[in-house]
N, C-alpha and C positions, 0 to 999 in steps of 0.2 A: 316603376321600379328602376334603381341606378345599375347602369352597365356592370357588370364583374369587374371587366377593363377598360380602362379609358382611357388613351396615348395621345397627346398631343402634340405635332411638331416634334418629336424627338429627335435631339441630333447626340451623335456619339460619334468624338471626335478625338483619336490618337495621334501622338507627334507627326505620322509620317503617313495620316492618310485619315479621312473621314468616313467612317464606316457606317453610319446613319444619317442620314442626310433629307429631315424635316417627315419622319414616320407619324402619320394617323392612323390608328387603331382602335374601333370601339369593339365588344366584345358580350353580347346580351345574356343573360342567367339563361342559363338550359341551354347552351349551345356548345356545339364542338366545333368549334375553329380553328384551321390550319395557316401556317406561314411556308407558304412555299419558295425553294429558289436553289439556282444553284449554288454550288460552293465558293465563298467568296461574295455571295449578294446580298449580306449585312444579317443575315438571320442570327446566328451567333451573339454578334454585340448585339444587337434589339435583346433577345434574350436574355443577355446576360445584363444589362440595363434594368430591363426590367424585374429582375429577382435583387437587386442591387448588387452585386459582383462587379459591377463597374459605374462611374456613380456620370449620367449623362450629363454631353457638354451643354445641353439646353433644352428645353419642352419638359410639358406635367407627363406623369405616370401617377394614375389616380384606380387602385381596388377595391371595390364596393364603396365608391366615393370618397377613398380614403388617401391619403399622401402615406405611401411606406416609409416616409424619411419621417413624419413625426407620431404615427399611429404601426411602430415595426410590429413590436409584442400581436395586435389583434392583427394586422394581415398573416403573418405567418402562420397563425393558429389556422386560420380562413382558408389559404392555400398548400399546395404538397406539390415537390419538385421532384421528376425523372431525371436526371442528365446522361448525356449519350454514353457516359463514360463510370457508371457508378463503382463506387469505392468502398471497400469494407473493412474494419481491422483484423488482419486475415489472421490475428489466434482469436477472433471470435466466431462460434458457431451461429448456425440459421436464429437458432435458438433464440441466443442472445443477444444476437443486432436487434430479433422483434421485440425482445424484452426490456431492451434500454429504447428503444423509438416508441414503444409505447407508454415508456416512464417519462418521456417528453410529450404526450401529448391528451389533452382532457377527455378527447370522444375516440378514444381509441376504440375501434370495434371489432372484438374479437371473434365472430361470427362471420365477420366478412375475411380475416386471415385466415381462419380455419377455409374457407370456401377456397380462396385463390391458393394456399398450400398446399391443396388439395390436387387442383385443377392442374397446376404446374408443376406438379408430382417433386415439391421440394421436400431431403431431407430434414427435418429440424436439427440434428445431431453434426450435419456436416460443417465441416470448418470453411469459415472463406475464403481461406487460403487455396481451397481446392476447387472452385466455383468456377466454372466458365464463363463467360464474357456475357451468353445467356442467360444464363443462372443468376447472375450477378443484377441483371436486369430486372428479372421477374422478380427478386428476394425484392428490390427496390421500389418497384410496382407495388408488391404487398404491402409495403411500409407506408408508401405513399395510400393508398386507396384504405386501409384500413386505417386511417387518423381522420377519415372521413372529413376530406375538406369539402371547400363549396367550388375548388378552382382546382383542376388538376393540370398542371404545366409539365410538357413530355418534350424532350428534347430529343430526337431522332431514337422513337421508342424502339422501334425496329431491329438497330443496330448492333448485330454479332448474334442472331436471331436465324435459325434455319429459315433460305427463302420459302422452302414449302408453308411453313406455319404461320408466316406473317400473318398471313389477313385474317386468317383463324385467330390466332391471338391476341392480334388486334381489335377486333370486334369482338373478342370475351371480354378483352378489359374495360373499351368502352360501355361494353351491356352491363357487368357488374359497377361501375363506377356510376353509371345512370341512372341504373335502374330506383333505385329508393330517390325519390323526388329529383324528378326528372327536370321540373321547372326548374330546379335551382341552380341541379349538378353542373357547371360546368366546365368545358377543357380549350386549353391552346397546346395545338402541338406543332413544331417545329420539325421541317423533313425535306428534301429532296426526292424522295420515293414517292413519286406522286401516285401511282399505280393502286397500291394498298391500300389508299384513304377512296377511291370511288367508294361513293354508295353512302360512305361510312362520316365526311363532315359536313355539316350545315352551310359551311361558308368559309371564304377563304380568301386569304391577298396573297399575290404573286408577288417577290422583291428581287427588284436584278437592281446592280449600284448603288445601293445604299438606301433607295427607296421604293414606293409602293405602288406598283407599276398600273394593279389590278386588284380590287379590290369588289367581292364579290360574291351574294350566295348561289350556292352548288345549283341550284335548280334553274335562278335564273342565268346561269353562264351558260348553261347546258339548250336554255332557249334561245339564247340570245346571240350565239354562233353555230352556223350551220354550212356543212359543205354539200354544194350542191355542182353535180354534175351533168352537163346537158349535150345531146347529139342532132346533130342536123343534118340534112341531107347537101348541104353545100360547104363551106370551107365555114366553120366559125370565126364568128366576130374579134377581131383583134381586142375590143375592148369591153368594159362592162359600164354601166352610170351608176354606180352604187360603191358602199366602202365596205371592200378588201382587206382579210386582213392576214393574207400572204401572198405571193406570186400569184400573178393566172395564169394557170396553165392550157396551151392550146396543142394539140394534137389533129391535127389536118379538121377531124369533121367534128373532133369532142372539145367541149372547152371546160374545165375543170377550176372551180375557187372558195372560196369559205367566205360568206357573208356573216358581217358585223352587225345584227338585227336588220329587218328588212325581207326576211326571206322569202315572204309571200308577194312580196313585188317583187322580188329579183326572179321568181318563179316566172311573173305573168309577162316582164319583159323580155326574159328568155322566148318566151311561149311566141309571142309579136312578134320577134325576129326569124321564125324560123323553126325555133328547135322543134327537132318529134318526137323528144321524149329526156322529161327533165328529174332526174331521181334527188333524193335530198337523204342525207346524215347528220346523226349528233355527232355532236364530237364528246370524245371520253377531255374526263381531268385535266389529261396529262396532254391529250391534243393542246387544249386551252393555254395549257402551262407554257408551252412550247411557241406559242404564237407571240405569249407576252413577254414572255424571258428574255 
């Protein structure tokens, strides 16, 4: 089966600075994958690259093995776009934003609107003029997820969203958007809030500078960095023989660092030197995020 998303080298390059600078990307049916980074570490243009808002200075962007520059008509049917900042014509009600977005689209599913206008306790009758930054959100969400595409693209879904409800809402949209064929559904979300997406994406690349730092599914990051803490009865080791992949930290008898796979030997050389007693942690997301950023 061909990838959703398939990026190749992509560069995106403005007069006075290169904001993408040689991105790979692949993206498998049935998966929710995340673009992590902070503000400023090219997530934006990749984005906006790839919906074409901005037409890149070089590399393929290929959807369901398709070029969007000469197959536009059937990707856009294929995918449905969040952006961080949605727009509405504010003399028109809930009503009638879903009524003309589902006159543009063939599988519109109105079973699925009814569920999520439900769940997000939207008025239909209300104008959008009146909508909150929230509200504005979720209307956009419905719109998106009930034209039932194969690719749902979310650009900092979160944002203007009560902290308390994110994850909650986060995880209804995912569950509704996945839920009917789960193999095929898939999503790219775009966020700095690393926090909210534990648990909840398949995989994900870090971008700091313009490119992909880290590049990586959720489970195996989560094995594959480990910090591990160890105490001895003499002064520990000034050093370790393995890769680090932040400071090590030494405290007279404790010596403190996060191994980059290897954990079980960096355990048993602890153990040879001395220590008497060596504890080991995951790390969350966001640890991860923070390592590579």
């Amino acid at each position: 089966m061909r990838p959703t998303l398939d990026v190749q080298n992509l560069v995106v390059r403005y007069p006075r600075a290169e904001a993408v600078k040689g991105l790979d990307l692949v993206v498998e049916p049935g998966r929710c994958h995340a673009l992590f980074g902070r503000n400023g570490a090219g997530k934006t243009s990749t984005m906006r690259a790839l919906l074409g808002l901005v037409r890149p200075t070089s590399g393929t962007v290929r959807f369901f093995g398709l070029d969007p520059a000469t197959h536009e008509a059937e990707v856009k049917e294929r995918l449905a776009w969040v952006p961080d900042s949605p727009g509405f014509h504010p003399w028109m009600t809930v009503a009638e934003v879903l009524a003309y977005t589902a006159a543009l689209r063939s599988r519109w599913n109105r079973e699925l609107q009814d569920h999520l206008l439900t769940r997000f306790e939207l008025d239909l009758g209300a104008p959008c003029s009146g909508l909150s930054k929230g509200q504005k959100t979720q209307l956009a969400l419905v719109c998106a997820i009930a034209a039932d595409p194969e690719l749902l693209v979310l650009d900092e879904p979160t944002s203007g969203l009560d902290p308390l409800v994110r994850r909650q809402f986060l995880e209804a949209v995912i569950g509704v958007f996945q839920e009917r064929e789960p193999q095929k559904k898939t999503i790219l979300v775009s966020t700095h809030l690393i926090t909210e997406f534990e648990g909840v994406v398949d995989g994900f690349t870090v971008m700091s500078g313009g490119r992909a730092v880290l590049s990586t599914e959720a489970d195996e990051a989560r094995a594959r960095f480990c910090r591990l803490r160890a105490w001895f009865d003499t002064e520990a080791p000034a050093s370790v023989p393995m890769k680090t992949v932040k400071p090590l930290t030494r405290e007279g008898r404790v010596l403190e660092f996060v191994v980059d796979a290897g954990a079980d030997d960096a355990r048993g050389w602890l153990t040879q030197h001395g220590a008497t007693r060596v504890d080991s942690s995951a790390l969350s997301l966001e640890d991860i995020f923070l390592l590579a950023a």
